[in-house]
N, C-alpha and C positions, 0 to 999 in steps of 0.2 A: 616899861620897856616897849617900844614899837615892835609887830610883828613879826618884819625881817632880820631884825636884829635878836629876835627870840630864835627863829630858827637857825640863825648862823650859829648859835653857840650850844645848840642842839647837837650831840653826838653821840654815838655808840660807845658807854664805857664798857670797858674793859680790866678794871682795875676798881676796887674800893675799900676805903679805909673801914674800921671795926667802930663806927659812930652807927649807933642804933637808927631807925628814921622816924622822926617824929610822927605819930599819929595826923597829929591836923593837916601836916602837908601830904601823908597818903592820902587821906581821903581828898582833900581839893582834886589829886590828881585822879583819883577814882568818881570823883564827881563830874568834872572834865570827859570821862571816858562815857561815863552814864549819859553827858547830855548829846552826846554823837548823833549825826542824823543817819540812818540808815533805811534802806527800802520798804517802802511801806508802814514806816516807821515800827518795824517790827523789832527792833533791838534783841536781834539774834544773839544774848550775850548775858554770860553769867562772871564776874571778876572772882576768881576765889585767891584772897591772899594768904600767902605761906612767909611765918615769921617765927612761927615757934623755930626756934634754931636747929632742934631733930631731925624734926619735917624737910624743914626748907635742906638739911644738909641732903640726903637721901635723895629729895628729888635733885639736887643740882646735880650730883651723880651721874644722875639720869640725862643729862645733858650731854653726856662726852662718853668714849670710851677709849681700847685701847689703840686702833686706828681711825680714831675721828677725833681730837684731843684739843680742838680749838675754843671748845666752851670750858675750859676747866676752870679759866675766874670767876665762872660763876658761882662758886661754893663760897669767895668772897664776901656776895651781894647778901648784904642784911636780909631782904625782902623778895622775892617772888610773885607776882600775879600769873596768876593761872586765866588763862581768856576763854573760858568753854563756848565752843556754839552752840547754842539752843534753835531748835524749830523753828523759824520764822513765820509769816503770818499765811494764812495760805495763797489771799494774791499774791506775795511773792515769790511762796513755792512754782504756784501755774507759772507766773511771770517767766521765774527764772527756769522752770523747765519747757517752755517754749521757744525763749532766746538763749538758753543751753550757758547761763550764767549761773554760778553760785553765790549769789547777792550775800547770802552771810559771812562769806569770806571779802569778802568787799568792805562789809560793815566792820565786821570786828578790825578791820588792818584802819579804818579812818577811825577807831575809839582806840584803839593804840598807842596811834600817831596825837589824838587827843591828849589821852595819859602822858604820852612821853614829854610833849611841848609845852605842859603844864608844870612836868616833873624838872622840867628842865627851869622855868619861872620861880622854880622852889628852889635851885639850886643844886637839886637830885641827877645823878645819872643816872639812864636807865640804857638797857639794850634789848634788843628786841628778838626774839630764840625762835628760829622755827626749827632746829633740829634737835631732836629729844625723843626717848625712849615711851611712847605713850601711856604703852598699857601697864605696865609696872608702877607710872604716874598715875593711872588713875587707881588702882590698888589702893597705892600708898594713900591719896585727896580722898578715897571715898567715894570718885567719880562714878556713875552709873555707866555699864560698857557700852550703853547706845548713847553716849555720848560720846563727843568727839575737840583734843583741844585745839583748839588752833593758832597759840599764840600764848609762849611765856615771855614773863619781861622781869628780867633781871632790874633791882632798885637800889639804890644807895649813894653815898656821898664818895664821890671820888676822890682819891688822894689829892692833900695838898700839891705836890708837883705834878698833877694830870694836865696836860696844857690842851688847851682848846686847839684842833689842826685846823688849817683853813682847810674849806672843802674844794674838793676835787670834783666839781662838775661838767658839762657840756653846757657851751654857751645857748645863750636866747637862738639865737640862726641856726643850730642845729637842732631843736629840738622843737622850736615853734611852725606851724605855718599856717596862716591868712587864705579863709573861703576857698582854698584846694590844696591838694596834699603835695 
C-alpha cells in the first residue's frame, strides 16, 4: 500500500467487534512505535499493553465518566497500550528547558502516530485517548506515581459495517507557506 493511501484509511475508531488481536500484529505495531525518532534519540517511552479483559475493562472505565461520556467505546476495544513518559536523555531535558519545549511529549505523540499507521496496515483500529482518569490508572498498571501517562490507544478490529469517512481537512493553501509566513 503507498503511503498516502495508508493514511487516508487511517482513522479514529470508535466502535469494535469482540475478535481478539492477534499477537504478531501488536507487536509489528508496537515495533513501529519502538522504532520512532525522538530527541536526542532519547525514547522517552514505555508501551505497557492491557489485554487481560479485567484490567483492560477497569482502566477503560477510567476513560469516561458520568459528564464526560464520549470514551465509553472504549470498553469495546480488545486492547489498550498504555504510552508512559519516561525521563528523557538529559541533553534533552537542558534542550527542552531552555526552549521551554517538552520533547517527550512530542515523541511519544510521533510513536503513536507510528503504532496507529501500522495498526492501521494490519487492518487494526485504533484511537488515540488523551482524556482519562490517571491516577486510579496507574494504581490499577502498577505505574510508579512519578510517572506520568501520556497517551492511551484503544486497539481492535472494527465492525464489519465501520466505513472508512473521507477526511475533513484544510486544503494545501491554507495551511502551507513558502520561505515566509
Amino acid at each position: 500500500m503507498k503511503f498516502l493511501d495508508l493514511i487516508k484509511i487511517r482513522q479514529s475508531v470508535r466502535r469494535y467487534s469482540s475478535e481478539s488481536v492477534r499477537k504478531d500484529k501488536l507487536e509489528r505495531c508496537l515495533e513501529a512505535a519502538r522504532l520512532a525518532p525522538s530527541a536526542s534519540n532519547s525514547q522517552p517511552w514505555t508501551f505497557l499493553v492491557v489485554e487481560d479483559p479485567a484490567i483492560k475493562d477497569k482502566v477503560a472505565h477510567l476513560t469516561f465518566d458520568k459528564i464526560v461520556s464520549f470514551n465509553k467505546f472504549v470498553i469495546e476495544a480488545p486492547v489498550l497500550v498504555v504510552i508512559i513518559i519516561e525521563k528523557p536523555k538529559l541533553i534533552t531535558r537542558v534542550g527542552g528547558f531552555i526552549k521551554k519545549i517538552e520533547y517527550p511529549k512530542i515523541d511519544i505523540g510521533i510513536a503513536a502516530a507510528h503504532f496507529c499507521l501500522q495498526a492501521a496496515e494490519e487492518g487494526l483500529g485504533t484511537c488515540m485517548l488523551g482524556w482519562f482518569s490517571e491516577k486510579p490508572i496507574k494504581q490499577i498498571l502498577k505505574i510508579p506515581p512519578t510517572k506520568k501517562i501520556g497517551l492511551i490507544i484503544s486497539v481492535g478490529y472494527a465492525p464489519e459495517d465501520y466505513r472508512i469517512r473521507e477526511k475533513s481537512r484544510k486544503s494545501l493553501d491554507q495551511v502551507v507557506r513558502y520561505n515566509a509566513y
